[in-house]
C-alpha positions in Angstrom: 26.3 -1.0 15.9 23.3 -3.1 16.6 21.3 -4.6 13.7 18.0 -4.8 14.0 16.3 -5.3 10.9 16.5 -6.1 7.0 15.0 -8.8 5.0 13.6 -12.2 6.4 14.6 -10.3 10.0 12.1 -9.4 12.3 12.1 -5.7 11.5 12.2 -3.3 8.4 11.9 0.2 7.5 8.9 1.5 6.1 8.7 3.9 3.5 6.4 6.1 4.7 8.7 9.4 4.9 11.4 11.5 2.9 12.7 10.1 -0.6 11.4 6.6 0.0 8.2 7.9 0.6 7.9 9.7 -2.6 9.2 7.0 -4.8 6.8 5.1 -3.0 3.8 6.7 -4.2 5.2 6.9 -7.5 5.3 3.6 -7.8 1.1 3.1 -6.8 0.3 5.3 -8.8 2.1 4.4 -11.9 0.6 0.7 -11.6 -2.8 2.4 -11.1 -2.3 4.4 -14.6 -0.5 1.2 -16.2 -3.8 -0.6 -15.5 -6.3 1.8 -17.8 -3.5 2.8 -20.3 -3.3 -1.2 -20.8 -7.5 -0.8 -21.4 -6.8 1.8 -24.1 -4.2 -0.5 -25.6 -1.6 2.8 -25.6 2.2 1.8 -25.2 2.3 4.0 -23.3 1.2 1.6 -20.8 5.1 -0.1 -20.7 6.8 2.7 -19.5 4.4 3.2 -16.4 4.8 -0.4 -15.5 8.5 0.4 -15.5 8.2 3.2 -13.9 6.2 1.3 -11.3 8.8 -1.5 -10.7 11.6 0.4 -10.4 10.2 3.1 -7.8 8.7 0.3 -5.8 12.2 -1.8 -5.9 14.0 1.6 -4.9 11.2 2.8 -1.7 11.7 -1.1 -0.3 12.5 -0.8 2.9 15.4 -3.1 4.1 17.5 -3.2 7.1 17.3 -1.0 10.7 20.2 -0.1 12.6 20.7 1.6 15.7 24.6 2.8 16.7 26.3 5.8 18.0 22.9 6.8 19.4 21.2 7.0 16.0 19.2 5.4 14.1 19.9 4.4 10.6 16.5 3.5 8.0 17.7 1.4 4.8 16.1 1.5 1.8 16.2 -0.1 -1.7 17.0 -3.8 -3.3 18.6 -5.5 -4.4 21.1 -3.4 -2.8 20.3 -0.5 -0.5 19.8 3.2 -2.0 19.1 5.1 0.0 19.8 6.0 4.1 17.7 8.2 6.7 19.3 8.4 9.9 17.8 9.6 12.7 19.9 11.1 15.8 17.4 13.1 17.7 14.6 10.4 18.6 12.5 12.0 21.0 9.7 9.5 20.9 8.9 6.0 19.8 5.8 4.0 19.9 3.7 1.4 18.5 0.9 2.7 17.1 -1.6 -0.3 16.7 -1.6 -0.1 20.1 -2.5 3.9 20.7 -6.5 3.7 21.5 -6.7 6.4 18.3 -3.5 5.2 16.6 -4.3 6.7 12.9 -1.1 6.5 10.8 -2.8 9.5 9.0 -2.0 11.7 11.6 1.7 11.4 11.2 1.9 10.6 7.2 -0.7 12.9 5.9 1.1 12.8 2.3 0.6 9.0 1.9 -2.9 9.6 1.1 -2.8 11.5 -2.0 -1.3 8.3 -3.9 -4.3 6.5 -2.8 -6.9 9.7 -3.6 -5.5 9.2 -7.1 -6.2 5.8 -7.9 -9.4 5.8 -6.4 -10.6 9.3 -9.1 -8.4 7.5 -12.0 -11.3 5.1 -13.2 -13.7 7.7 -13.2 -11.8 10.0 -14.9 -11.4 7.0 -17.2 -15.3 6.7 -18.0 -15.5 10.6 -18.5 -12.9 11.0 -20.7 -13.5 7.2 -22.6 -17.4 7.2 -21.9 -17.8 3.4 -21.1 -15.9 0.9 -21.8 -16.3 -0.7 -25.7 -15.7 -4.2 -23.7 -17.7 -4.8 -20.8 -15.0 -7.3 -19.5 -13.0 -3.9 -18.9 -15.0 -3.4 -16.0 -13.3 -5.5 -13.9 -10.0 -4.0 -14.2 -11.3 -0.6 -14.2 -12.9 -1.2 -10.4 -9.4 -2.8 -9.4 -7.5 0.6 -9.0 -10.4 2.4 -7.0 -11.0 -0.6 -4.6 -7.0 -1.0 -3.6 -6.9 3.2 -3.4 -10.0 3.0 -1.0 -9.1 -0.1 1.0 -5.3 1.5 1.6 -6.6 5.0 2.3 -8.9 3.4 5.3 -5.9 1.1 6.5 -4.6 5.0 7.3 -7.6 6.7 8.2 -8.8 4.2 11.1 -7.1 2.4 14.3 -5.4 -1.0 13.5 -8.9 -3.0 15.0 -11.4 -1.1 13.9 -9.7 -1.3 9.7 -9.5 -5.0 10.5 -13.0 -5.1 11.1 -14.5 -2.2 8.7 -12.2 -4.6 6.5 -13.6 -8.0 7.2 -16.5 -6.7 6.0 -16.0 -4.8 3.0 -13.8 -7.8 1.7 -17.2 -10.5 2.2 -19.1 -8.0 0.2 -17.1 -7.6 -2.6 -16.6 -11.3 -2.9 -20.0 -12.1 -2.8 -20.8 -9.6 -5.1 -18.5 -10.8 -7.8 -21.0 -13.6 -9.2 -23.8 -10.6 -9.7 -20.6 -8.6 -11.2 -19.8 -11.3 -13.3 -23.9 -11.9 -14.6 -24.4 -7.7 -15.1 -21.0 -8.5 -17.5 -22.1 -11.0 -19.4 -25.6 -8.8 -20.0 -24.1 -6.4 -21.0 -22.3 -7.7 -23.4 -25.1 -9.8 -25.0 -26.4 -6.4 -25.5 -23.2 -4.8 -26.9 -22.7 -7.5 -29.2 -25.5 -9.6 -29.6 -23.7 -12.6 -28.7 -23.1 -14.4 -25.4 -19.9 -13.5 -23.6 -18.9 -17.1 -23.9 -18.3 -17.2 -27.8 -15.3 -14.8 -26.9 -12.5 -16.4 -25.4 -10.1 -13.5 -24.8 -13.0 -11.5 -23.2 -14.2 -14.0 -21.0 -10.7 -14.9 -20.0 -10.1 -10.9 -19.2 -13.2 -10.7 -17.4 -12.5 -13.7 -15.5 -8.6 -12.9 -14.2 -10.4 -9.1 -13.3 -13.2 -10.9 -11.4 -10.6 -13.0 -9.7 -8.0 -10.2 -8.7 -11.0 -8.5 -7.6 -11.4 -11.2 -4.9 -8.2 -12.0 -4.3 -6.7 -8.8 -3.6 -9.7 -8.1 -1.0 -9.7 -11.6 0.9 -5.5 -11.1 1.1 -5.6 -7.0 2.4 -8.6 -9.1 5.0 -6.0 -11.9 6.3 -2.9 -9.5 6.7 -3.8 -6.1 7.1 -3.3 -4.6 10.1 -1.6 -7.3 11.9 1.8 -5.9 11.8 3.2 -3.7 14.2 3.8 -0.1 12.8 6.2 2.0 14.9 6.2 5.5 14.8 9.4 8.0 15.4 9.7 11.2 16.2 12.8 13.4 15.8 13.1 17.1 17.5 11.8 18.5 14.9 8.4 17.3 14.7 8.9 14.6 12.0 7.6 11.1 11.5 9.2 7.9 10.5 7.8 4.7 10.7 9.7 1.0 11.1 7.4 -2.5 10.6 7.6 -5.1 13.1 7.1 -9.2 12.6 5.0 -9.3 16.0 4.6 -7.2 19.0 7.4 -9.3 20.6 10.0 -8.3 17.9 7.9 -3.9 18.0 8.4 -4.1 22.2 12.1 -5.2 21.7 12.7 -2.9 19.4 10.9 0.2 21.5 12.9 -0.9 24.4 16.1 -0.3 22.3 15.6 2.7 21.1 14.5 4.1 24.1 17.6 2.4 26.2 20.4 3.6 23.3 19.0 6.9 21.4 16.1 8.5 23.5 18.0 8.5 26.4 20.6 10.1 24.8 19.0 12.4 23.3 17.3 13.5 27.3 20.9 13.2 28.6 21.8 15.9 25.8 19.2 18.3 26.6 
């Protein structure tokens, strides 16, 4: 058995397929839903973020092992859950570097997640009408921005997100002062008073304003400059493993082609 991957290690299993996969997208979109419920002051709101945590602590992906001409995917934490293994690799490749390397082409489902939280605030206004506190607005942008900025990380090539990214991130964050003036209007004419006499609003506003840009300047520094490797088995299905650098992706390539593709040729 050779282990290849798992926590602090140089490469992990993404959960981008099967179970994993599923609980996965359970997890975004409960945090998306947690995030208006949490508007509309429902308690509700407590069990989605539950339901968030612990679908997103079960999808983790954790260690990689190859042995006995498989390939074994770990998933879960604190302890692993769950276990894909893979004996029929026919193909493995790093897809950042595929000239039209779109993860969408081989997860199609992990859009729908993402589809979701980008309609949930508008379904928000039409059923709510707009928000009673304009220092909702904020938090009801959050959900739609992360849906739209992880459905393009799948929908374009590794370079061309990092780029389309660069620049979507500098516009949100220099649009955040006129966001944050269009607030504090609106509320003057809401309640007749400046935004400022309310503590609890302006601090709401403020931590929204600030996720806002944070999130977008973070998604602009790391995304897209990990390795994604893509496997196929015989039966047309996708799997995906992270890599640290393209150093630890072309080591790990190498070994799956020297211990299970081969095998698998040999086989046939």
């Amino acid at each position: 058995m050779v282990e290849v991957g798992g926590r602090g290690r140089r490469v992990w299993a993404l959960p981008y397929s099967g179970v994993p996969a599923l609980l996965s997208n359970v997890s975004i979109v409960s945090f998306g839903a947690a995030v208006l419920l949490a508007l509309l002051r429902s308690p509700v709101q407590a069990v989605f973020i539950a339901l968030g945590f612990l679908t997103a602590l079960l999808s983790l992906g954790d260690g990689v092992e190859v042995r006995g001409g498989a390939i074994v995917l770990r998933y879960g934490f604190p302890v692993t859950v769950f276990r894909l293994e893979l004996s029929d690799v026919v193909s493995v490749f790093n897809v950042n570097e595929l000239r039209r390397g779109k993860l969408v082409k081989y997860f199609k489902s992990q859009l729908m997640p993402f589809i979701l939280i980008v309609l949930l605030p508008p379904l928000y206004t039409l059923v709510c009408g707009k928000p009673a506190n304009p220092a909702y607005i904020p938090w009801i942008i959050l959900p739609s921005l992360l849906g739209l900025l992880l459905m393009l990380y799948f929908t374009f090539t590794a370079k061309t997100y990092r780029e389309l990214l660069r620049r979507i991130s500098g516009a949100v964050c220099t649009s955040l002062a006129l966001l944050g003036f269009v607030i504090s209007v609106m509320y003057r004419q809401s309640y007749g008073s400046s935004i400022f006499s309310d503590v609890p609003s302006l601090l709401m506003a403020l931590v929204g304003l600030t996720l806002l840009g944070a999130f977008s300047a973070i998604l602009a520094i790391l995304a897209g400059k990990r390795p994604i490797i893509v496997l196929e088995d015989s039966e047309g299905k996708f799997y995906a493993v992270g890599a640290i650098d393209g150093e630890a992706a072309s080591s790990f390539i190498k070994l799956v082609l020297r211990e299970v593709v081969s095998r698998v040729e040999a086989s046939t």
